[in-house]
VEXKEVO-253855 format. One line per 2 residues: number of its first residue (from 1); for each residue x, y negated, z of C-alpha. Coordinates in pm, 1 decimal. Example, Ala and Ser with C-alpha at 12.3 -4.5 7.8 and 13.67 -1.06 7.14 Angstrom:
1) 1230.0/450.0/780.0 | 1367.0/106.0/714.0
! end
This chain:
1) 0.0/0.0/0.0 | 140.5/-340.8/-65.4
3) 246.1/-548.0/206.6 | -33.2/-809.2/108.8
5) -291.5/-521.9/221.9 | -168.2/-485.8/518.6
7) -384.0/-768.8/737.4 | -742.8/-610.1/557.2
9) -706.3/-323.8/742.6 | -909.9/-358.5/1139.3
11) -1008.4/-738.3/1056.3 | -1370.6/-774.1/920.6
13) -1641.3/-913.0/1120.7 | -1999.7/-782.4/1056.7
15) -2138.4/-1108.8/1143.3 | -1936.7/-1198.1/793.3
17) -2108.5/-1233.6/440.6 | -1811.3/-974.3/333.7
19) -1864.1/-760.3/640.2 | -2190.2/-715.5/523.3
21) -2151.2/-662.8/131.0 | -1884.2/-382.9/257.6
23) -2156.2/-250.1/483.2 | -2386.2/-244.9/207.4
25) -2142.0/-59.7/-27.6 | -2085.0/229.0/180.4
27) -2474.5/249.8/228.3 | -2511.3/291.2/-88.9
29) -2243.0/539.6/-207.1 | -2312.1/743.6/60.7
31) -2709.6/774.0/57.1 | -2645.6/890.8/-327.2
33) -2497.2/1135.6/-212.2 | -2770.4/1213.1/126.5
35) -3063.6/1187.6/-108.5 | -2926.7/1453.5/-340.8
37) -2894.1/1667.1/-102.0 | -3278.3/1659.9/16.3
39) -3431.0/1482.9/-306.5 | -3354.9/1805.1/-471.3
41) -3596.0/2034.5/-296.2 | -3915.2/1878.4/-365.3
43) -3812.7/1883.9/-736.1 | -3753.8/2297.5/-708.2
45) -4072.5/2429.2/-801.4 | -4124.4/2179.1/-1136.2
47) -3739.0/2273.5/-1233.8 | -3910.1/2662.3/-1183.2
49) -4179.2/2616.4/-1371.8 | -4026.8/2469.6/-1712.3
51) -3686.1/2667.8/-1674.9 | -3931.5/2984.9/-1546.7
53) -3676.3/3057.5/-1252.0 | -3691.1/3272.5/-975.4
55) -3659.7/3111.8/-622.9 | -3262.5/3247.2/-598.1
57) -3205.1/3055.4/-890.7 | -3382.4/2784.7/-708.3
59) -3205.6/2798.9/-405.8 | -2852.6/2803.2/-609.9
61) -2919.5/2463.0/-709.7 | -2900.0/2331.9/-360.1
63) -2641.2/2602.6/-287.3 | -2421.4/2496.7/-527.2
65) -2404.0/2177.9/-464.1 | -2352.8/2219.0/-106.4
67) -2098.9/2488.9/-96.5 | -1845.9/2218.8/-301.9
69) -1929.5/1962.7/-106.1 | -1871.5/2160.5/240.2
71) -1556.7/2299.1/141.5 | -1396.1/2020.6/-13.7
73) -1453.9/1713.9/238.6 | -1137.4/1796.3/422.2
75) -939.7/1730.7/100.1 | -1137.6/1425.5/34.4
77) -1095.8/1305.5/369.3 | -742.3/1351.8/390.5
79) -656.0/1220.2/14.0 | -836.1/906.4/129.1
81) -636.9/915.8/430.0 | -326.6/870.0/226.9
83) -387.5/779.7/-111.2 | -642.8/457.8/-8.6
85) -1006.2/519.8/126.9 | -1128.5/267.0/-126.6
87) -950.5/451.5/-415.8 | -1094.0/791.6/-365.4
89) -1374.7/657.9/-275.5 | -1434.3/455.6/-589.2
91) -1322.4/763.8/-771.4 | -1570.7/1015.3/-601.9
93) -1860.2/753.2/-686.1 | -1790.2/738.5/-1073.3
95) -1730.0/1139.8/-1038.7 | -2063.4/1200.4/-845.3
97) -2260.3/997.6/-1121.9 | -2104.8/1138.0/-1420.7
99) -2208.5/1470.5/-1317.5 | -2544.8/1319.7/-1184.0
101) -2589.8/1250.2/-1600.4 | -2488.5/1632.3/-1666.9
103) -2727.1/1750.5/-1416.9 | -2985.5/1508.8/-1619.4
105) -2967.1/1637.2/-1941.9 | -2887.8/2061.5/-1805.6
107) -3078.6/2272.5/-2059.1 | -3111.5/2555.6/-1794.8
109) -3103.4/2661.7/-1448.9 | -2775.5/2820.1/-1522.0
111) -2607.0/2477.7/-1665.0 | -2842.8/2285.2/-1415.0
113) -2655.1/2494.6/-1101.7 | -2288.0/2452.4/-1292.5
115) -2347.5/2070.5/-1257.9 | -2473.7/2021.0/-949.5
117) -2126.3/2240.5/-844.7 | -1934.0/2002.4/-1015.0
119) -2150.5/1705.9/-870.1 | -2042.3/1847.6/-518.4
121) -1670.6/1748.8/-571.9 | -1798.2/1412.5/-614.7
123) -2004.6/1421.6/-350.5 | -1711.0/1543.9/-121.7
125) -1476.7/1276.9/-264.7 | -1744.6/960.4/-134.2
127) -1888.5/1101.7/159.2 | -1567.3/1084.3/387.8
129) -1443.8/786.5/209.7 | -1716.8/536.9/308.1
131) -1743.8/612.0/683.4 | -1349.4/591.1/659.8
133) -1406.2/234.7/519.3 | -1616.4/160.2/798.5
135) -1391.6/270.7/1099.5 | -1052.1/188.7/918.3
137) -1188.6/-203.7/795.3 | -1399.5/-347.5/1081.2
139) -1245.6/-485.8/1395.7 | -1267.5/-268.8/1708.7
141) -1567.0/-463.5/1868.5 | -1776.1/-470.9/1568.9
143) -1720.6/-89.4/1474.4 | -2020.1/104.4/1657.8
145) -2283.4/-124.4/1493.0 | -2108.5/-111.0/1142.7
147) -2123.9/297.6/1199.2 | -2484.7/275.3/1370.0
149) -2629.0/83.8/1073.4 | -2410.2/279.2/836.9
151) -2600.2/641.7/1007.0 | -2930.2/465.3/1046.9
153) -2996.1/351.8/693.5 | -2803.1/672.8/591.3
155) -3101.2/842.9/784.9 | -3419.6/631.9/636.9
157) -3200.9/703.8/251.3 | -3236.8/1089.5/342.9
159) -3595.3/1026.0/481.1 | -3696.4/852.4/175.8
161) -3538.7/1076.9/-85.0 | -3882.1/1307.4/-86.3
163) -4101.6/1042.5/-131.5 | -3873.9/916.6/-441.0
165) -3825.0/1265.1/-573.0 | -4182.4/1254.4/-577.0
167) -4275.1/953.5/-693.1 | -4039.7/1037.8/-1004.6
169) -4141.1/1373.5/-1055.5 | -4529.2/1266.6/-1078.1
171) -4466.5/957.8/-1287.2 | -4142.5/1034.9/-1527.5
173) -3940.9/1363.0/-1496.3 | -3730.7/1578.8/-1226.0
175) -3434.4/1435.7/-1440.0 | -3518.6/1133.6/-1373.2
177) -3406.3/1200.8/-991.4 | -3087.0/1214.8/-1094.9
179) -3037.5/994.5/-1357.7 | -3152.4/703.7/-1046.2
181) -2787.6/834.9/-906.9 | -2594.8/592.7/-1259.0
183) -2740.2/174.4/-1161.5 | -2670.8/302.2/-822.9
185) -2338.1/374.7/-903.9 | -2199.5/109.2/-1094.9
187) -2322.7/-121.3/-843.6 | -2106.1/38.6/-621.8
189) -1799.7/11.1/-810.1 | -1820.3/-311.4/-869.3
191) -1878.7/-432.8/-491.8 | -1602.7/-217.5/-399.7
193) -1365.0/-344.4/-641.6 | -1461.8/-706.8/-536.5
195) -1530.4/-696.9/-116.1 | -1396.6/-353.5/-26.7
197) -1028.3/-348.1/141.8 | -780.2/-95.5/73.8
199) -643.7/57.7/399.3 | -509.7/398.1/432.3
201) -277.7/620.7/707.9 | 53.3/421.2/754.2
203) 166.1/716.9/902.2 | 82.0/962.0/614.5
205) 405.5/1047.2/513.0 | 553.7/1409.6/304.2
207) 327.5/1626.3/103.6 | -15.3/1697.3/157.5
209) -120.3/2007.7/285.0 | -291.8/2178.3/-1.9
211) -248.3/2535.1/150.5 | -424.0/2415.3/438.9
213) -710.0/2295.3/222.7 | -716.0/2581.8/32.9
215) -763.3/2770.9/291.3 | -1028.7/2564.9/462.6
217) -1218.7/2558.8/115.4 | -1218.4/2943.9/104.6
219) -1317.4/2984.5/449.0 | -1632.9/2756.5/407.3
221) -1702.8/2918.3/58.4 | -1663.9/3241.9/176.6
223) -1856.7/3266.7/483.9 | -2158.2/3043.0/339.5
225) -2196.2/3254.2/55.9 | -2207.0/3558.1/253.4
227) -2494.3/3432.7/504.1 | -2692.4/3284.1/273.7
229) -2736.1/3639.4/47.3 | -2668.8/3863.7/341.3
231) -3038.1/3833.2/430.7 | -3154.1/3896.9/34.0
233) -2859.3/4151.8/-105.4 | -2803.5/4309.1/282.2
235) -2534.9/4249.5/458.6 | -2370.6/4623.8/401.1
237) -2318.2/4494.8/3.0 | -1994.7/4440.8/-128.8
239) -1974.7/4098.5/-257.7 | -2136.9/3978.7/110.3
241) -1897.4/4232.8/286.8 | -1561.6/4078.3/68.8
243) -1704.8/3742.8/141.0 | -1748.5/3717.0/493.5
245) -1424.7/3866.2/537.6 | -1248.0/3700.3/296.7
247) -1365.6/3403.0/521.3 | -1251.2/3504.2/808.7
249) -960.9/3596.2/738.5 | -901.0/3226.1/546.3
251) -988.8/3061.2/804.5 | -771.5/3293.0/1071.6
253) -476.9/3185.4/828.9 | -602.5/2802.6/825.8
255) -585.1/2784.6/1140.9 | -253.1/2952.0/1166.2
257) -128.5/2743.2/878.1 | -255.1/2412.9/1090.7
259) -67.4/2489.1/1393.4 | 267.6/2510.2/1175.2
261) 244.0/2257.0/911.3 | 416.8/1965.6/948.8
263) 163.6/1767.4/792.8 | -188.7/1920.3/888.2
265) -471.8/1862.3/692.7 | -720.4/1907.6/1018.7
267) -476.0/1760.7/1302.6 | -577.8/2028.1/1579.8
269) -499.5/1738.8/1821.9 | -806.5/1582.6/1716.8
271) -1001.2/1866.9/1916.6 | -831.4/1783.4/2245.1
273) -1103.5/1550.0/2298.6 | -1386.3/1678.4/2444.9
275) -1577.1/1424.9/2346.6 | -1519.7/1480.7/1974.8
277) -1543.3/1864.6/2002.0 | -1867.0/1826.8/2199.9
279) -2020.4/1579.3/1914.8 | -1961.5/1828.4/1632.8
281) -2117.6/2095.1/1772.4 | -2416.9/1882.9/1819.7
283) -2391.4/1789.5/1466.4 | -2383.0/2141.0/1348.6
285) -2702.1/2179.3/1511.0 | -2918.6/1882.2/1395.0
287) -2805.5/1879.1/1074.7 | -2851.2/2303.5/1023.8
289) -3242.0/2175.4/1180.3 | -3252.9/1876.8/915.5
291) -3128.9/2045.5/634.7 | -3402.4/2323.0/684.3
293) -3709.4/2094.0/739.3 | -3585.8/1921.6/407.5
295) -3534.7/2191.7/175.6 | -3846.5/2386.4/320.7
297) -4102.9/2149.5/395.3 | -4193.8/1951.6/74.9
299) -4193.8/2340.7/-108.0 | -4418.5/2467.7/147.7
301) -4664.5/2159.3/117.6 | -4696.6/2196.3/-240.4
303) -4706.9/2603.2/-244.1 | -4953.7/2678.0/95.8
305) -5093.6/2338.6/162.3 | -5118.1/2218.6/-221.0
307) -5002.4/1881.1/-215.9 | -4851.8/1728.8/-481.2
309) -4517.8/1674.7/-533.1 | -4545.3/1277.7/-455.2
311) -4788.2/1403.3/-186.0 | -4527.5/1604.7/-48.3
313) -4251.5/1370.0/-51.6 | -4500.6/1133.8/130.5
315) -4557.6/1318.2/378.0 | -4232.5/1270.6/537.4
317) -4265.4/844.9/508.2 | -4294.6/837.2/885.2
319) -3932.1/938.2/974.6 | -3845.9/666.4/724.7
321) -4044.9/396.7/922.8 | -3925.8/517.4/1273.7
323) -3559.7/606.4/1177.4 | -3555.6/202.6/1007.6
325) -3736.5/46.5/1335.6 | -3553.9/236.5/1558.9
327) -3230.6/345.8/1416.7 | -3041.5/12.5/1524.1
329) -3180.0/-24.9/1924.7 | -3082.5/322.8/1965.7
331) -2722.7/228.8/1827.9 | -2654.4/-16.9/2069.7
333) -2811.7/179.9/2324.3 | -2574.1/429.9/2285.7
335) -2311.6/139.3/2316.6 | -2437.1/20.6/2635.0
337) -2521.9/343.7/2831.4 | -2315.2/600.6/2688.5
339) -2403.3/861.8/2445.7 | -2443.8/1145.1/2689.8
341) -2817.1/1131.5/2703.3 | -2916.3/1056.9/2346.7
343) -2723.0/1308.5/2272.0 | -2859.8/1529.0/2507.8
345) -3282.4/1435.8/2461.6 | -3237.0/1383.5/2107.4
347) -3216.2/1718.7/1969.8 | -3455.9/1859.1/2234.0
349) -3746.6/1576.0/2035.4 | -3656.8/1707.8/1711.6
351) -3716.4/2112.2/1808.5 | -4020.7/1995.7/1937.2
353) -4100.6/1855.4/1581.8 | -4011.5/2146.9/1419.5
355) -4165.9/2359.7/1628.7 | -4532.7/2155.6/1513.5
357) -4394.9/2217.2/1176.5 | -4526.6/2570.0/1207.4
359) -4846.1/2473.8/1261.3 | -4871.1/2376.4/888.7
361) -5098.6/2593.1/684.1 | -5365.4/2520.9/393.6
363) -5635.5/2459.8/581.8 | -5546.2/2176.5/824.7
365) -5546.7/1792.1/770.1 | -5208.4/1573.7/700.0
367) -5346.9/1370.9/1012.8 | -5401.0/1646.2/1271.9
369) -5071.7/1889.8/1130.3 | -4814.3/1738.0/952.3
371) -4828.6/1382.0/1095.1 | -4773.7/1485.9/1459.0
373) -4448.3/1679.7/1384.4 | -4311.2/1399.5/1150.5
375) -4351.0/1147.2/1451.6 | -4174.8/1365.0/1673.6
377) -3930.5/1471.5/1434.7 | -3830.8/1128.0/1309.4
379) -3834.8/1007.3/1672.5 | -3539.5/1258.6/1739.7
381) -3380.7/1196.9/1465.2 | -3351.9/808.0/1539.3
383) -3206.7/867.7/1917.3 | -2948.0/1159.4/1779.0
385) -2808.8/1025.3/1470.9 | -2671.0/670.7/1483.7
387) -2486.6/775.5/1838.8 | -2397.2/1095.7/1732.4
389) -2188.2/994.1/1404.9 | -2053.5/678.0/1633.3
391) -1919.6/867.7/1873.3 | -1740.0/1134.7/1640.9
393) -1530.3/863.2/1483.8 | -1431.2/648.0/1768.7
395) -1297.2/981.8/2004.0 | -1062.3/1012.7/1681.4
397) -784.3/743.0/1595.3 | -883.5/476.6/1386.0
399) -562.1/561.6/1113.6 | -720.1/937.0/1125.3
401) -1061.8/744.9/997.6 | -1058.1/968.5/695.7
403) -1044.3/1286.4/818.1 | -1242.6/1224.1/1135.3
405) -1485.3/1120.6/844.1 | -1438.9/1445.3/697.0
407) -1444.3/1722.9/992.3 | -1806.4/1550.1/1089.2
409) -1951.7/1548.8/698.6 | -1844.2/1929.5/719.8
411) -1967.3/2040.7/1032.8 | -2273.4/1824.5/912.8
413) -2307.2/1999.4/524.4 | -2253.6/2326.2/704.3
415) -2498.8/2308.0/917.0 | -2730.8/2215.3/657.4
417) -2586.6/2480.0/426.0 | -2616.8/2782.7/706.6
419) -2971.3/2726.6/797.5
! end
């Protein structure tokens, strides 16, 4: 980095105009990449229908994407780390939207499931980056409400995506969900290029351990794969068998290869916190909880309850509202009182929302079924999230920004992967 960089990195306010257009940039790059992930689902049975696929083809679209972007955050993290979050992060945005064109114009579900793969490498490229931006660019006392707005309007992006898949499905095309992902994009790009800073690891010296994130990537891949067709193929079939030991044993050796390398790609040190340790595991729970109620809700409203897909996606508008009213308070909150019990009643609101969830069938009323476990569902949601991804980055070094970034994305995509 050039000497002249050197001041941006720790020094904006968000009280600025420029704190605020960096703010907004992440947002943005980021949600593309949180809608996708959700928007996705409510678009699965109209991809079925005109590419007459079965639900595993179905569920390989989501798969797909998710597996890539799982096991390559760690590399995206770290490469921002050292090469410049704003780089990689620029780079992962153009990446993410070319493919989000490929995925437009697939001519099958095979194709359709090849791009959304490739789409995950984009994904895994932004995702880290623009937390890291967040962490590595504001000064210390204004970094828990840049990350608390950053998770909150993260949340109502992810809330909103099945309303919007909806909305586009009913009025244009399923394409048309992901051709959204291209004005989105270049108005990233160019705010980044204009307000963004350029910081990076000062520290980050020597090469970059790509054995390490090999390894990690394998372990992820491996493992996923074999729980998420265990259940369909049996878990006595070969391919799940060589799978889920192929990840165990990768991720034996990654941690083996962490504890030696010189240059880690997951510092183990980071996990000496308690506090850090304790935050991703709470992470791996909501989001395995989120990513469930996302991918299986809007498909069972239009398949038992027969709503339509815009009917569907509506149905979820309520953890929009709440997570945008109460997203912020709960932030600072978290600042004032501690995280501890946010993070503790949080999650305990949202199993009681899914647990309404089941009460969901064809014959009951939006108002008297699907409303009351949306409430408490988004109500969780709002009290979990923004302190939860706050408190992940600041037990971690602000120079490890990137891959502090990174190990909470992937407990986070894993959790919504291994539901």
């Amino acid at each position: 980095m050039p000497p002249a960089e050197a001041p941006a990195q720790s020094s904006l306010s968000l009280k600025t105009a420029r704190g605020r257009l960096v703010l907004t940039a992440t947002v943005l790059g980021s949600s593309m990449a949180f809608i996708d992930s959700t928007v996705v689902s409510v678009a699965q049975p109209t991809i079925g229908r005109e590419f007459h696929a079965d639900i595993a083809g179905l569920q390989w679209v989501s798969i797909g994407y998710l597996l890539t972007l799982s096991g390559l955050l760690l590399l995206g993290g770290a490469l921002g780390d050292r090469l410049g979050r704003r780089r990689i992060y620029i780079i992962g945005v153009s990446w993410f939207a070319v493919a989000s064109l490929l995925c437009a114009v697939s001519p099958n579900i095979t194709f359709l499931i090849l791009f959304r793969v490739i789409q995950g490498i984009g994904g895994a490229l932004l995702t880290p980056g623009s937390l890291a931006i967040l962490e590595a660019s504001f000064r210390k006392e204004d970094r828990s409400a840049a990350i608390g707005a950053w998770s909150g309007l993260g949340g109502i992006a992810t809330a909103f995506a099945p309303f919007l898949g909806g909305w586009l499905i009913s009025a244009v095309s399923w394409r048309f969900i992901f051709v959204i992902n291209l004005p989105i994009a270049i108005a990233v790009v160019l705010l980044s290029l204009r307000v963004v800073p350029e910081t990076h690891d000062v520290e980050q010296t020597g090469r970059l351990d790509y054995v390490g994130s090999a390894l990690a990537t394998l372990a992820l891949i491996g493992v996923s794969y074999g729980l998420v067709e265990g259940p369909a193929m049996g878990f006595g079939a070969p391919a799940v068998l060589v799978a889920l030991l192929g990840g165990v044993v990768a991720a034996v050796l990654f941690v083996v290869q962490e504890m030696r390398s010189p240059n880690p790609i997951v510092p183990l040190s980071l996990f000496k916190s308690r506090q850090f340790s304790a935050t991703n595991v709470v992470t791996l729970i909501v989001y395995a909880v989120l990513g469930g109620v996302f991918f299986l809700l809007p498909i069972e409203l239009q398949q038992v309850a027969h709503y339509s897909p815009i009917g569907a996606g509506a149905s979820l508008l309520p953890v929009t509202f709440i997570l945008l009213v109460l997203s912020a308070p709960s932030g600072r909150l978290a600042q004032r009182i501690g995280p501890r019990l946010q993070m503790s009643l949080g999650p305990i609101i949202v199993a009681v929302g899914v647990a309404l969830l089941g009460r969901v069938d064809a014959s009951g009323s939006y108002f008297t079924e699907v409303l009351p476990a949306a409430f408490m569902f988004g109500l969780g949601l709002a009290i979990t999230v923004a302190p939860l991804t706050s408190t992940a980055m600041s037990s971690a070094p602000p120079r490890r920004a990137g891959i502090a970034s990174a190990i909470n994305n992937t407990v986070a995509r894993t959790g919504s992967l291994l539901f």
